[in-house]
FIROMAR-888036 format. One line per field, with one value per residue (C-alpha): chain; residue number from 1; x, y, z; residue in three letters. Coordinates in Angstrom, 1 decimal, padded with zeros to 4 digits. Layout:
chain	c(A,...)
n	c(NUM,...)
px	c(X,...)
py	c(Y,...)
pz	c(Z,...)
res	c(Ala,...)
REM end
This chain:
chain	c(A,A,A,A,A,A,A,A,A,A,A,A,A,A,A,A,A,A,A,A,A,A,A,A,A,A,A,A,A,A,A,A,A,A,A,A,A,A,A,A,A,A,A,A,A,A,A,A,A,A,A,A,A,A,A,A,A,A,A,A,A,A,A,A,A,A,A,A,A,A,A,A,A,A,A,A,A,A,A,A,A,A,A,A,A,A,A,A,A,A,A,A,A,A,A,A,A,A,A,A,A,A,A,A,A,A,A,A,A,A,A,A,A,A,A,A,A,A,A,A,A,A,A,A,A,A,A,A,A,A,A,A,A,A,A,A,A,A,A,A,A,A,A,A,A,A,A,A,A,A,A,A,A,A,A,A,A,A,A,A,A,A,A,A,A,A,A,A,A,A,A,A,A,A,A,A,A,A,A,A,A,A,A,A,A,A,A,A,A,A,A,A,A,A,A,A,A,A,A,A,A)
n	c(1,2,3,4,5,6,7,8,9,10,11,12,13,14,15,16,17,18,19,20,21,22,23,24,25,26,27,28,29,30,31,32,33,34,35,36,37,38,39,40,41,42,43,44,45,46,47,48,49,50,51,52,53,54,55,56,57,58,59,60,61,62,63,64,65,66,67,68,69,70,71,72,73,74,75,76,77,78,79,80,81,82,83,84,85,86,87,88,89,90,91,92,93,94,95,96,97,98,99,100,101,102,103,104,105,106,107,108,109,110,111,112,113,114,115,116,117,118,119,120,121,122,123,124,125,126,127,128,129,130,131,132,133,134,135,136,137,138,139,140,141,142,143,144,145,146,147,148,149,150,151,152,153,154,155,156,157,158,159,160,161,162,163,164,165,166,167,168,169,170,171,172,173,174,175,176,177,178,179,180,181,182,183,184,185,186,187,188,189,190,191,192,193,194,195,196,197,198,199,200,201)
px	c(012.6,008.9,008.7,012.0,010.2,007.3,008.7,010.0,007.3,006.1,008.3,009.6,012.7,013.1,016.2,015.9,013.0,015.1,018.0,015.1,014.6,018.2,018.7,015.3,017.9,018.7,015.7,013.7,016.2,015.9,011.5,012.1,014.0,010.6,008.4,010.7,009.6,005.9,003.1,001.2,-000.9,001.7,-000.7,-000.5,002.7,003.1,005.2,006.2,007.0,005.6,006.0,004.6,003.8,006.8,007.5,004.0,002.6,005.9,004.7,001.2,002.5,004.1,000.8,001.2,-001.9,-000.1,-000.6,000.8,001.5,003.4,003.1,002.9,-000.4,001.0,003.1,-000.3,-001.9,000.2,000.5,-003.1,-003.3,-000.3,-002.7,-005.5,-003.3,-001.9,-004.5,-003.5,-005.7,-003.0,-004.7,-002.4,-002.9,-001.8,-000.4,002.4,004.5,004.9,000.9,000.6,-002.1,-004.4,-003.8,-006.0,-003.6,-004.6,-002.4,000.6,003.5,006.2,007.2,009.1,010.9,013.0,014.6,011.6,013.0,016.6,015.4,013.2,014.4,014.9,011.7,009.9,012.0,011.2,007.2,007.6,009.2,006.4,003.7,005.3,005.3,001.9,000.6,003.1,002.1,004.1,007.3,006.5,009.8,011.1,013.3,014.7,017.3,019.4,022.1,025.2,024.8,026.1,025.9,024.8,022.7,019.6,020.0,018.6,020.9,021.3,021.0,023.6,022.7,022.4,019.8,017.7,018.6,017.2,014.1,012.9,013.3,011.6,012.8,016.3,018.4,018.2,020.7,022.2,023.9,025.5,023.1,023.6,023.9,023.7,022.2,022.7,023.7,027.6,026.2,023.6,026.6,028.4,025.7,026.7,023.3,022.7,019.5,018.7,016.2,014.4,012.6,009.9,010.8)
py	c(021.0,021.1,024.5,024.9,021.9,023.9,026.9,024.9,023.2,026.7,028.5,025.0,024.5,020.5,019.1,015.8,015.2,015.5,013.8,011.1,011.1,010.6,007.7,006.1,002.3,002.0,002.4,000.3,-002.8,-002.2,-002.4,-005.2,-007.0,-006.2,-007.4,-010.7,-011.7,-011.0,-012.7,-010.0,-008.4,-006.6,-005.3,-002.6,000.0,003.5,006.4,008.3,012.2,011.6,014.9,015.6,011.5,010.7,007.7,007.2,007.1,004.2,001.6,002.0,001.4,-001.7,-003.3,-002.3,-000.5,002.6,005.7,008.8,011.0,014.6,017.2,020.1,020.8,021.9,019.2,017.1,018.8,018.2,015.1,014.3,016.6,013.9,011.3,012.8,013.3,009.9,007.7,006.5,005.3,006.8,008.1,011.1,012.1,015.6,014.4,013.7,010.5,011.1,010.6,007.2,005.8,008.6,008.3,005.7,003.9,000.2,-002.7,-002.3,-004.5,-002.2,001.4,004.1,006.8,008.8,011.1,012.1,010.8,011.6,015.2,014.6,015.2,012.6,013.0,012.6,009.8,007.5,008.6,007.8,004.1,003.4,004.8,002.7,000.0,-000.2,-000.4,-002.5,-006.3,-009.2,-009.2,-006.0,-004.1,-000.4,001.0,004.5,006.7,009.1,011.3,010.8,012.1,015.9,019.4,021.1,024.8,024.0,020.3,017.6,016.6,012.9,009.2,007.0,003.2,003.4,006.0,003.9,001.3,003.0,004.2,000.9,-001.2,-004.1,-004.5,-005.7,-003.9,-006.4,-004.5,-000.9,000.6,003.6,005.2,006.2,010.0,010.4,014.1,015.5,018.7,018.2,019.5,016.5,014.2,015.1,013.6,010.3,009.0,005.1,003.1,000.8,-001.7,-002.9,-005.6,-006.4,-008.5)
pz	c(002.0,001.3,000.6,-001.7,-003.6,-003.7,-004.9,-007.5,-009.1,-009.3,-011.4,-013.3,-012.2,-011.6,-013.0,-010.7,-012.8,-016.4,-014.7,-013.9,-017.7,-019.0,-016.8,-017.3,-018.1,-014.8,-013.4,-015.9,-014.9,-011.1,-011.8,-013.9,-010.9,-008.9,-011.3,-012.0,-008.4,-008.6,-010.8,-013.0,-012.4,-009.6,-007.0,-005.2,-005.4,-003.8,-004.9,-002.2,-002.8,-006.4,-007.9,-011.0,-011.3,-013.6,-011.9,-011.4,-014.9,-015.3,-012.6,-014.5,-018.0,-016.6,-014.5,-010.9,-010.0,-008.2,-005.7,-006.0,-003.1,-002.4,000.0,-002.9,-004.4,-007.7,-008.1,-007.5,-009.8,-012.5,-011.7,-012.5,-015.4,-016.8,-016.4,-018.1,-020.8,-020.6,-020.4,-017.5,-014.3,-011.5,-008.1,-006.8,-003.3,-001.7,001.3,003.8,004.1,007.3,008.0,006.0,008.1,007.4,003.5,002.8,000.2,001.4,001.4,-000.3,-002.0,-003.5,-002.5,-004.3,-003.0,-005.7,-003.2,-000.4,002.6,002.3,002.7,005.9,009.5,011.7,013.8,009.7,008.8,011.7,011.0,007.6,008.2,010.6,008.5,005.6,007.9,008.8,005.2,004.1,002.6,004.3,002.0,000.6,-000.8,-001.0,-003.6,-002.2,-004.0,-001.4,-001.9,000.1,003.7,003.8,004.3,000.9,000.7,-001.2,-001.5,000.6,003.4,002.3,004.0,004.4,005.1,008.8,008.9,006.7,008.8,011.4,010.2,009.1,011.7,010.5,007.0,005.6,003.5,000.3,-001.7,-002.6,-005.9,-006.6,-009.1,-012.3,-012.6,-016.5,-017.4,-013.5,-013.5,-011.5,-007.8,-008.0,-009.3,-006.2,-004.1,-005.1,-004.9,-004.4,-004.5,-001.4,-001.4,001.5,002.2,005.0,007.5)
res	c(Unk,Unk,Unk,Unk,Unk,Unk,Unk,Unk,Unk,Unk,Unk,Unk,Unk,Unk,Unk,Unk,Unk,Unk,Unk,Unk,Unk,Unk,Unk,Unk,Unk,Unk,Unk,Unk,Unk,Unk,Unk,Unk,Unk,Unk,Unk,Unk,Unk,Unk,Unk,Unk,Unk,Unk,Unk,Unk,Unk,Unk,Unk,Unk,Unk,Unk,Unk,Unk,Unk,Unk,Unk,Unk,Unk,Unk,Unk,Unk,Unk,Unk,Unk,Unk,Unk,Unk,Unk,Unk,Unk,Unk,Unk,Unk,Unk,Unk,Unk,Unk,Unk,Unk,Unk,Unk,Unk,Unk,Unk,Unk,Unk,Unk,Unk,Unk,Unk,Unk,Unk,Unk,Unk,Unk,Unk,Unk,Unk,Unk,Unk,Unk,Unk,Unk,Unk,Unk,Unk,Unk,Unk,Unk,Unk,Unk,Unk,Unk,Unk,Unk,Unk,Unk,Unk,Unk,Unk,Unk,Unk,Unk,Unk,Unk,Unk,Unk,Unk,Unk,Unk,Unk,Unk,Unk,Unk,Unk,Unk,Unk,Unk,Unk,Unk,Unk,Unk,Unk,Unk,Unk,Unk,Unk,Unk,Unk,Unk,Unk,Unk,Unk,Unk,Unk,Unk,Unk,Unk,Unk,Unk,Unk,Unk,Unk,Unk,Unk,Unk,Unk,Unk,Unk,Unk,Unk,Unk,Unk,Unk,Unk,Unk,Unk,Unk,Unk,Unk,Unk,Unk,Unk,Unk,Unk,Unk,Unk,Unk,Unk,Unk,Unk,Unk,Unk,Unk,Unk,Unk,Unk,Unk,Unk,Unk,Unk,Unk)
REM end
């Protein structure tokens, strides 16, 4: 999927990104459940598959002191240009989730994944969960937005429970929600996307 993402970035074409946007309510309550359990400031928080640092430039507005990281340059580099722009003291990494341990993102307490891993093979997924493992805080949590496991041209194949499950060995599955799909354009609706949280064991 990396290079489809790629290509996209490139020429502009992200509508996960204005779907993001459109149902920014849902996803302000589920950080607000993180933060109710935390003390500010937050700590640590990693955005997994960042992008262009939407998602980002949010957990920075709200306190956490946050990581960015994406295996597509151009999406990096937008990314940063955002927080120039911004204000905003956000450190985005070109890099892989799959290779946390060489990332150098230190200790950390919350992890967001708006749609990287349900796109990775298996052999990635179960590197990611151990890379996300090993800089993981005691109690640390993951919030991670999948489509519905299935075959789709151009799309990310999905994750269902159990292959979260299964790439996170040592975390329990907290909670999942269908999410809400205001402003998808209807193939992403059909993807039936849900949010998981995790939490470390």
């Amino acid at each position: 999927m990396s290079t489809g993402y790629a290509i996209a970035y490139r020429l502009g074409i992200t509508p996960w990104e204005r779907a993001g946007r459109e149902a920014a309510g849902q996803f302000t309550g589920l950080l607000s459940r993180e933060e109710a359990e935390r003390t500010p400031p937050y700590g640590r928080a990693l955005d997994l598959g960042c992008g262009t640092g939407v998602h980002s430039l949010e957990l920075a507005r709200r306190g956490w002191v946050v990581t960015g990281i994406d295996a597509v340059g151009a999406a990096v580099r937008q990314a940063r240009a955002r927080a120039v722009e911004q204000g905003a003291d956000v450190r985005f990494l070109e890099g892989d989730v799959t290779a946390l341990r060489r990332a150098d993102v230190g200790e950390v307490g919350f992890f967001l994944d708006v749609g990287c891993f349900h796109g990775l093979t298996d052999s990635q997924r179960a590197a990611m969960g151990d890379g996300v493992t090993a800089v993981a805080a005691p109690g640390a949590t993951l919030l991670l937005l999948a489509f519905r496991p299935g075959r789709r041209q151009l799309l990310p194949r999905g994750a269902g429970r159990g292959d979260i499950e299964t790439a996170f060995p040592g975390w329990t599955l907290a909670d999942e929600v269908l999410a809400d799909v205001t402003g998808m354009p209807g193939p992403l609706r059909r993807t039936a996307p849900r949010w998981y949280r995790l939490r470390r064991a």
